[in-house]
C-alpha positions as CSV (number, residue, x, y, z in Angstrom):
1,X,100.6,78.6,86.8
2,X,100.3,81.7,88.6
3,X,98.6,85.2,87.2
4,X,100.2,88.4,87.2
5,X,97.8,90.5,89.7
6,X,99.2,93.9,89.4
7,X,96.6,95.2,86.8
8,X,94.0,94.2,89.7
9,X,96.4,95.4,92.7
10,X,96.4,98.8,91.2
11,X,93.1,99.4,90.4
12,X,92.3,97.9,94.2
13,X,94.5,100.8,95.5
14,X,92.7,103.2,92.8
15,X,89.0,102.0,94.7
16,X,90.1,102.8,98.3
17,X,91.8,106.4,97.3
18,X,88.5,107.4,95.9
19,X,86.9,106.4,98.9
20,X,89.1,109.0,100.7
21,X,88.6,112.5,101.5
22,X,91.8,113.6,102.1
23,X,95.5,112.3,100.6
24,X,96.7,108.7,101.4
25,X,100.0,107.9,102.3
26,X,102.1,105.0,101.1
27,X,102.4,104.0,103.9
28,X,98.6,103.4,104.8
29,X,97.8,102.3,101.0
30,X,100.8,99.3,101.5
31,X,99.3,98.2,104.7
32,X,96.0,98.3,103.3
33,X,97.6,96.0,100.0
34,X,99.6,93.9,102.3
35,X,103.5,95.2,100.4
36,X,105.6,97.6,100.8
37,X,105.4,101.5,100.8
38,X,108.0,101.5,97.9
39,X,105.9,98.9,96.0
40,X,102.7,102.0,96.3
41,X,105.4,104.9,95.6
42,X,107.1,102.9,92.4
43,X,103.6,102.2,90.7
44,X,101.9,105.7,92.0
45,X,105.0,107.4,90.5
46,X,104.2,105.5,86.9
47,X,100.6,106.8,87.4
48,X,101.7,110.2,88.4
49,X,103.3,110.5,85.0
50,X,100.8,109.6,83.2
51,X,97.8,111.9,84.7
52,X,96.2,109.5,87.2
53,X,96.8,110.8,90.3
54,X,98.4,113.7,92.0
55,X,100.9,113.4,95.1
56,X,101.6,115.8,97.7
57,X,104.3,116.3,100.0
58,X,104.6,116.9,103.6
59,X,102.3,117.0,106.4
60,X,99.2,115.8,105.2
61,X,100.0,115.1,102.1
62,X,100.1,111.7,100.0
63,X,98.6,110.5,97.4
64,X,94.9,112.0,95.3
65,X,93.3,110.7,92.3
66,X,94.1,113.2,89.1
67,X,90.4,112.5,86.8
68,X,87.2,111.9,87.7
69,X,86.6,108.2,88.1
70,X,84.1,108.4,84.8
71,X,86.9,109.4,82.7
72,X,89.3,106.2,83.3
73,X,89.0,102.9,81.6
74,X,90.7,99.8,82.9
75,X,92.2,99.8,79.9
76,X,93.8,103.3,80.5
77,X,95.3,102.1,83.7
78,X,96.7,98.7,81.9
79,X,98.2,101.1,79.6
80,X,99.7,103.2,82.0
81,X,101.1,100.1,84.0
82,X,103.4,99.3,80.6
83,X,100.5,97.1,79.1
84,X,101.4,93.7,81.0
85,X,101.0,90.2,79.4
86,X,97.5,89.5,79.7
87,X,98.2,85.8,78.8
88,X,99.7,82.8,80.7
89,X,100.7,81.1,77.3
90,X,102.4,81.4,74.7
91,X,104.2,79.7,71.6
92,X,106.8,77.2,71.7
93,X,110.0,78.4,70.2
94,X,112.4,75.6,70.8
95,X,112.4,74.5,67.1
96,X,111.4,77.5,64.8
97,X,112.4,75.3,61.5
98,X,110.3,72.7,62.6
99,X,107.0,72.7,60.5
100,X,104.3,71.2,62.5
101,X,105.8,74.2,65.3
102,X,105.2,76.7,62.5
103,X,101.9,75.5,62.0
104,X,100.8,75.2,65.7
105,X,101.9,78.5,66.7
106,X,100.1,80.2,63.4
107,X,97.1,78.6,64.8
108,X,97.8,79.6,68.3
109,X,99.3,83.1,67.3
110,X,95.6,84.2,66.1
111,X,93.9,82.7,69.4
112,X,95.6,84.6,70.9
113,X,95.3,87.8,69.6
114,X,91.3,87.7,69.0
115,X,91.8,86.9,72.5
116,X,93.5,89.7,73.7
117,X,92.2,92.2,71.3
118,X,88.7,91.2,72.7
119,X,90.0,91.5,76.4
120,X,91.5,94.7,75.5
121,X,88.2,95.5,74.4
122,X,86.4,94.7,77.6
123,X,88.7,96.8,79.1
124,X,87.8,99.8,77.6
125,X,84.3,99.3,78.5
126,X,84.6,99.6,82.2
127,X,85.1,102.7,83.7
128,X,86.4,103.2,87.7
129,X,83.4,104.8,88.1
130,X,81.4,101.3,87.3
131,X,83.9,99.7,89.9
132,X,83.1,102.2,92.7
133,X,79.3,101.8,91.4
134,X,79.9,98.2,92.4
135,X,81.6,98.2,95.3
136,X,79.5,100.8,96.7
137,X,76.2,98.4,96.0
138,X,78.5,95.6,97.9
139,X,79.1,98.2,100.6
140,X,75.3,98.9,100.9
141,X,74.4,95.4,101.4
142,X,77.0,94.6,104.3
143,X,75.6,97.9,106.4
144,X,79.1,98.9,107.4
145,X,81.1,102.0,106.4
146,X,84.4,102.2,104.3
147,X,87.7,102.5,106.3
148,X,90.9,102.0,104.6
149,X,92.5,101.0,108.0
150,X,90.5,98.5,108.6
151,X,89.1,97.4,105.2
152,X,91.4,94.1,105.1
153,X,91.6,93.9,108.4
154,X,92.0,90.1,109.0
């Protein structure tokens, strides 16, 4: 069963723009990520409006970050995404009159929501500044510098 990845994807993109000095395009943020530049502009837009980053246009300009890194949960950016399922599974529905259904998916219903309320929880915990604290210990112990051209380089 596969994962939706785009909670991760974004804050990916959100790690190598702090690492910049200047704006990043679309352009060089999708070929970092491996998609398209209208993948980059359809999410950054959705982050845009929402006080996460800044964009700028013309020579020069592309994309900045909008708050300090401290100030942003990953829970504020799963927000600002349209607050994706964070859950593969769910109920069965095919028989709602069905009584040992009803029962299951009572059970089921409140796994799943202590499960995502702790998640959400988690979430809120973790700053991007505690990302970028951790990549940057990462970064230390390989002995190389940060490029975004050159950072997935395969």
């Amino acid at each position: 069963m596969r994962r939706g990845s785009r909670l991760s994807g974004v804050l990916h993109v959100l790690l190598h723009m702090a690492e910049q000095d200047e704006p990043v395009t679309s352009e060089a943020l999708a070929k970092a990520m491996d998609t398209n530049p209208v993948v980059i502009r359809r999410v950054m837009a959705g982050l845009r409006d929402q006080g996460y980053v800044r964009s700028e246009k013309g020579h020069g300009g592309g994309w900045t970050l909008a708050r300090d890194l401290a100030d942003v949960s990953l829970r504020d950016i799963y927000e600002a995404l349209g607050q994706p399922a964070l859950l593969a599974v769910g109920n069965r529905t095919e028989a709602p009159g069905c009584l040992v259904e009803q029962a299951v998916n009572a059970a089921l219903t409140r796994a799943f929501n202590d499960a995502e309320a702790l998640l959400l929880s988690r979430l809120a915990d973790v700053t991007l500044a505690r990302l970028s604290a951790d990549f940057h210990k990462r970064l230390a112990g390989r002995g190389k510098g940060h490029r975004l051209e050159t950072a997935h380089a395969k």
